[in-house]
C-alpha positions as CSV (number, residue, x, y, z in Angstrom):
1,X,-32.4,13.4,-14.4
2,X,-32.1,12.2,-11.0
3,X,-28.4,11.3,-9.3
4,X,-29.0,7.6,-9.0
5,X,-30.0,7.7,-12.4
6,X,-26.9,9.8,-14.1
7,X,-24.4,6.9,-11.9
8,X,-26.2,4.3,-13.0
9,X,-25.7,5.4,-16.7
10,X,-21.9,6.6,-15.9
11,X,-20.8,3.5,-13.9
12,X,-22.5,0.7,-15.6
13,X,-21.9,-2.0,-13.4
14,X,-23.3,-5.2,-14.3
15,X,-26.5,-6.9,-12.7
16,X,-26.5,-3.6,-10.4
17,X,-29.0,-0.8,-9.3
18,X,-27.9,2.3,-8.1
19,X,-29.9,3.2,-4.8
20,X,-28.3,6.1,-3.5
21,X,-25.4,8.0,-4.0
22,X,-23.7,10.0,-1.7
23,X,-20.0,12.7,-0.9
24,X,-18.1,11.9,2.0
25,X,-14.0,12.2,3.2
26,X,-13.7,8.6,1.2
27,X,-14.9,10.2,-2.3
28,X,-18.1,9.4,-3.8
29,X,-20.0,6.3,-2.7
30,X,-22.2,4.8,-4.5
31,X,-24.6,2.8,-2.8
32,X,-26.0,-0.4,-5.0
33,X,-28.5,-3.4,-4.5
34,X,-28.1,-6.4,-6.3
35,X,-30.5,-7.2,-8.9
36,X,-30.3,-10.9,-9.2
37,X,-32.0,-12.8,-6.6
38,X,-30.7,-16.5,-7.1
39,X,-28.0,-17.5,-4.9
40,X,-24.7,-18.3,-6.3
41,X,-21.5,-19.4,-4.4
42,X,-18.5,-17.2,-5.0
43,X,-16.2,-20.0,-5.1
44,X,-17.6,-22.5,-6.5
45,X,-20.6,-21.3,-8.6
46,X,-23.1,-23.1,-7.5
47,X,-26.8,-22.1,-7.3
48,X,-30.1,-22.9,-5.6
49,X,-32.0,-22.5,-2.4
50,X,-29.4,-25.0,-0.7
51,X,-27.0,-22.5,-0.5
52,X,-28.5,-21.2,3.3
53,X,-28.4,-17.5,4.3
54,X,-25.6,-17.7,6.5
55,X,-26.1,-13.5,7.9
56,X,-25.5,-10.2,5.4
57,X,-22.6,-8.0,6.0
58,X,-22.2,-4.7,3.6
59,X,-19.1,-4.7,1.3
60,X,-17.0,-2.0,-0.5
61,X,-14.9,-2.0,-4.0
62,X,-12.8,0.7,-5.1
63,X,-14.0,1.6,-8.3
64,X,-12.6,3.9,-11.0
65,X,-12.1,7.8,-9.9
66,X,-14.9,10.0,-10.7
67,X,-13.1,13.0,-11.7
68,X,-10.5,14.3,-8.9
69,X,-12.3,11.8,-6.2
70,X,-12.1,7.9,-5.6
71,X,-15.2,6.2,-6.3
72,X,-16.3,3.8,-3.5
73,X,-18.6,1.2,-4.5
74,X,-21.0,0.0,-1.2
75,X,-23.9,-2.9,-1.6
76,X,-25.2,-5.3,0.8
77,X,-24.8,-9.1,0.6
78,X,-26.0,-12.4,1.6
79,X,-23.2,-14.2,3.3
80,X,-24.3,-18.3,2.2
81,X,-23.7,-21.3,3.5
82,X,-22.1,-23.8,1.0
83,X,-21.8,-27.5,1.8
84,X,-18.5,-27.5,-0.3
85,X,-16.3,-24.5,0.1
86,X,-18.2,-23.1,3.8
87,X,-19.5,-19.6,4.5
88,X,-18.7,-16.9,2.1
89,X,-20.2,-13.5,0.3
90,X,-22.3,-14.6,-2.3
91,X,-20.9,-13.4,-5.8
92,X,-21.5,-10.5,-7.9
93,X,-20.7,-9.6,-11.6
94,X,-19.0,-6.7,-11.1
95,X,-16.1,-8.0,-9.0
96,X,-14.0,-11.0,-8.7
97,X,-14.1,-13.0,-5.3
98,X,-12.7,-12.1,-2.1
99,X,-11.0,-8.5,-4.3
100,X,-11.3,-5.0,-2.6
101,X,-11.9,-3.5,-6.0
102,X,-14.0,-3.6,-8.8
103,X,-13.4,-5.6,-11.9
104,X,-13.3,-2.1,-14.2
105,X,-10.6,-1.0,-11.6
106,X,-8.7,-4.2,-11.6
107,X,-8.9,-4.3,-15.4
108,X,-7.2,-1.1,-15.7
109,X,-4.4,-1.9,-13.3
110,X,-4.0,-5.0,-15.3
111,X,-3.2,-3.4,-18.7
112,X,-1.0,-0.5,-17.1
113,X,0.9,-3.2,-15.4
114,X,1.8,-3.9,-19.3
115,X,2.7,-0.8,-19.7
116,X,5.3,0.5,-17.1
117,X,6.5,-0.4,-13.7
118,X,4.5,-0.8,-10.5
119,X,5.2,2.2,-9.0
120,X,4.1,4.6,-11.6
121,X,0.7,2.6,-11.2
122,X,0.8,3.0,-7.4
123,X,1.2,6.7,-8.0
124,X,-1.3,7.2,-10.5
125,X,-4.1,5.2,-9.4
126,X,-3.5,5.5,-5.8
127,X,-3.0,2.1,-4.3
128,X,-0.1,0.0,-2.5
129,X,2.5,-1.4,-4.3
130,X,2.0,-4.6,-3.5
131,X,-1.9,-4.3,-4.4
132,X,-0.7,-3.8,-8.0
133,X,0.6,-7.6,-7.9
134,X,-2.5,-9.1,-6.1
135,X,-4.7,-7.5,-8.7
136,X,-2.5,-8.3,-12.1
137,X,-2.3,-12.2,-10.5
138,X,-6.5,-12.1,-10.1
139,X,-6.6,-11.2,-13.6
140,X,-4.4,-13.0,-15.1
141,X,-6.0,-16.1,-13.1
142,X,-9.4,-15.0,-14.5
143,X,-8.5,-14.5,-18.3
144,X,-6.2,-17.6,-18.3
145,X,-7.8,-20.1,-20.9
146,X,-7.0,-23.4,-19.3
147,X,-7.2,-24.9,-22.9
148,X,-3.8,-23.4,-23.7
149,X,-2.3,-26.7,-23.2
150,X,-4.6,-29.0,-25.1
151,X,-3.1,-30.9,-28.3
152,X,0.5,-29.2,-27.9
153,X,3.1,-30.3,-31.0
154,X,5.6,-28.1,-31.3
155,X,6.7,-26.0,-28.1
156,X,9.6,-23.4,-27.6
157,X,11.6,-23.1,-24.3
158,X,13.4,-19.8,-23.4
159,X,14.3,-17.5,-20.7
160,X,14.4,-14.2,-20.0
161,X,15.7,-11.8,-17.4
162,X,13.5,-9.9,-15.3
163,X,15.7,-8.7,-13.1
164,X,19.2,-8.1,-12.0
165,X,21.0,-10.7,-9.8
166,X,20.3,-13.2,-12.8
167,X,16.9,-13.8,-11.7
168,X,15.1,-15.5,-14.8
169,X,11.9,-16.9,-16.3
170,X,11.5,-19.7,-18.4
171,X,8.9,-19.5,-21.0
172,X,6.8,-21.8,-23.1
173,X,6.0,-21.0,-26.1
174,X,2.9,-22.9,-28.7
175,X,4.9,-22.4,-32.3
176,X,1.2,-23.0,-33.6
177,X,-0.2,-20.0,-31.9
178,X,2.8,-17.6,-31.1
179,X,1.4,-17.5,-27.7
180,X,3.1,-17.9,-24.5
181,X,1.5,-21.1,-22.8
182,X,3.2,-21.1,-19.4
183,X,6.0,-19.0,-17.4
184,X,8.0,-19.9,-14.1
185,X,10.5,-18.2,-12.2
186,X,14.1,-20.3,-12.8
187,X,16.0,-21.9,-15.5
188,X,16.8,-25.2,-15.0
189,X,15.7,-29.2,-15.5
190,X,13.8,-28.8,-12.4
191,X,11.8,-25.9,-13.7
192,X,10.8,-27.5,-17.0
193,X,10.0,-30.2,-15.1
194,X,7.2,-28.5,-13.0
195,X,6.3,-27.9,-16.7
196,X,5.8,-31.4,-17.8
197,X,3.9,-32.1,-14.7
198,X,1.6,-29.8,-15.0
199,X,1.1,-31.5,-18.5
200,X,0.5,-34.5,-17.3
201,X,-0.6,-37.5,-20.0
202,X,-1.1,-34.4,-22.5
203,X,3.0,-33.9,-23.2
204,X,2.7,-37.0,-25.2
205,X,1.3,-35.1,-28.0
206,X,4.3,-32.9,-28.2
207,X,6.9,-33.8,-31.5
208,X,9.0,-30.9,-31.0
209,X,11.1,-28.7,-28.7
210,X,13.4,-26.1,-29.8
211,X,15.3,-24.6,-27.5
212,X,19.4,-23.2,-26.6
213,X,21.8,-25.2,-25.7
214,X,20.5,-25.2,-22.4
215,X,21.7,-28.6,-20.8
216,X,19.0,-28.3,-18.1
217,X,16.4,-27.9,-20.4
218,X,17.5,-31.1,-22.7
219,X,17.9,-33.1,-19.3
220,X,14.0,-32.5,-18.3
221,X,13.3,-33.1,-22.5
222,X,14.7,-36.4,-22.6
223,X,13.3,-37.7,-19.7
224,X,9.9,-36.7,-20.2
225,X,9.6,-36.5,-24.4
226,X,12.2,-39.2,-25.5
227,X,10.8,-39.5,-29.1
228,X,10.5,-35.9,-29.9
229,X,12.6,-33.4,-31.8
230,X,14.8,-31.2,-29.7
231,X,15.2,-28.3,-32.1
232,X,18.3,-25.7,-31.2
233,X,18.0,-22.3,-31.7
234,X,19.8,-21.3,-35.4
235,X,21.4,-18.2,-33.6
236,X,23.3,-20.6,-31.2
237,X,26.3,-21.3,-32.9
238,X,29.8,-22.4,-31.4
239,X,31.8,-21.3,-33.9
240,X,33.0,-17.8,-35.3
241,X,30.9,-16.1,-37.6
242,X,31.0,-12.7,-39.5
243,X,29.0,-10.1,-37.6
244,X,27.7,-7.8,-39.8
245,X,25.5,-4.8,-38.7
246,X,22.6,-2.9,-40.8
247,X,22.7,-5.8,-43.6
248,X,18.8,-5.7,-45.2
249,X,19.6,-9.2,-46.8
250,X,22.5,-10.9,-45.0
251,X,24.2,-13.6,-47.1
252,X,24.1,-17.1,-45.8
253,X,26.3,-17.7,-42.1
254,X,26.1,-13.8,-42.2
255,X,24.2,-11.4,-39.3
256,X,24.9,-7.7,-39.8
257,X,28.2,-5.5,-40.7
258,X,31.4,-4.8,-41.5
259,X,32.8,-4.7,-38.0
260,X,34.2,-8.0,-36.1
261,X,34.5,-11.4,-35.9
262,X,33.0,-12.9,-32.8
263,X,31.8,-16.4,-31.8
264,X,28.4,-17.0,-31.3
């Protein structure tokens, strides 16, 4: 079995033929042509013969390591002329636009980044820090279904820490799906409001919101869903209530054991 032949099998990498393949101080580059003729805009996917041939320039993706060495992935490409977004590299399936590494690559980063902090991924994978971020917000862009926010009735609004120096996130929550739905740094009226915007004529579909007693939130609420059902959290309570710990069936007003009474 010839090289080209053993990366091509190894690599897979959609819509691509491995030409030559070759060891150098980079790692292993793999040198590729592009199967698919048409022209396609990287931007904004359009095809056909107006797209002009604006010059070709050669490109390179980091690509998943091939054993001990980085894996350098090297093809040649049309540089076209489109009468909408201007002169760019014409796309190819096995990386997003404008990124310096291949979709595989980027996928990985992507789940890791789920898994632990950036600079164990930096470490591992052998990239800057703040190439970790660029890559997790490509994919995240690329995977988001914009049809999260279609026919919304009953929402959740939270936040969350994600770092110290109170630095929060509110979340949006879909009650029908479980699924987060939207996320912005902040937790105030003016951040749920950037929420609502983005909603448009479609938050008129929302009947519910349940959320803590978060006076910023209820502000941006009423003024933007004054018919629907602000729902608070049940764990929010202002008065003192029996704290139990390790209870498998706590009676009613009861949440764990023997211990204190605290307010809540």
């Amino acid at each position: 079995m010839r090289v080209t032949t053993a990366f091509k099998r190894m690599l897979r990498l959609p819509g691509a033929s491995v030409i030559d393949v070759s060891f150098g101080a980079e790692g292993v580059i793999v040198t590729i042509r592009l199967r698919r003729r048409r022209r396609v805009c990287s931007r904004c996917g359009q095809t056909g013969r107006f797209l002009e041939i604006h010059d070709r320039r050669v490109k390179r993706w980091r690509h998943l390591d091939v054993g001990a060495n980085r894996c350098v992935i090297e093809c040649c490409l049309r540089r076209l002329r489109c009468p909408d977004c201007g002169v760019h590299l014409e796309a190819v399936p096995w990386a997003r636009p404008d990124a310096h590494h291949t979709r595989d690559f980027e996928d990985v980063v992507a789940w890791l980044a789920q898994q632990m902090a950036k600079t164990p991924i930096a470490g591992l994978l052998r990239i800057g820090w703040d190439t970790v971020g660029k890559i997790v917000e490509r994919v995240v862009a690329d995977h988001l279904d914009h049809r999260r926010l279609e026919g919304l009735i009953a929402i959740g609004v939270d936040e969350i820490s994600y770092r110290r120096g109170q630095r929060y996130l509110t979340s949006v929550a879909d009650h029908a799906s479980g699924s987060i739905v939207w996320c912005a740094p902040g937790r105030n009226a003016a951040t749920l409001q950037a929420f609502f915007e983005l909603l448009g004529e479609r938050r008129h579909s929302i009947r519910a919101v349940s959320i803590d007693m978060s006076g910023g939130y209820q502000q941006a609420i009423r003024e933007n869903l004054p018919d629907a059902e602000i729902c608070f959290d049940p764990f929010v309570r202002h008065e003192a209530l029996p704290v139990r710990v390790g209870c498998e069936t706590p009676p009613p007003g009861c949440r764990g054991s023997p211990a204190k009474l605290r307010a809540v």
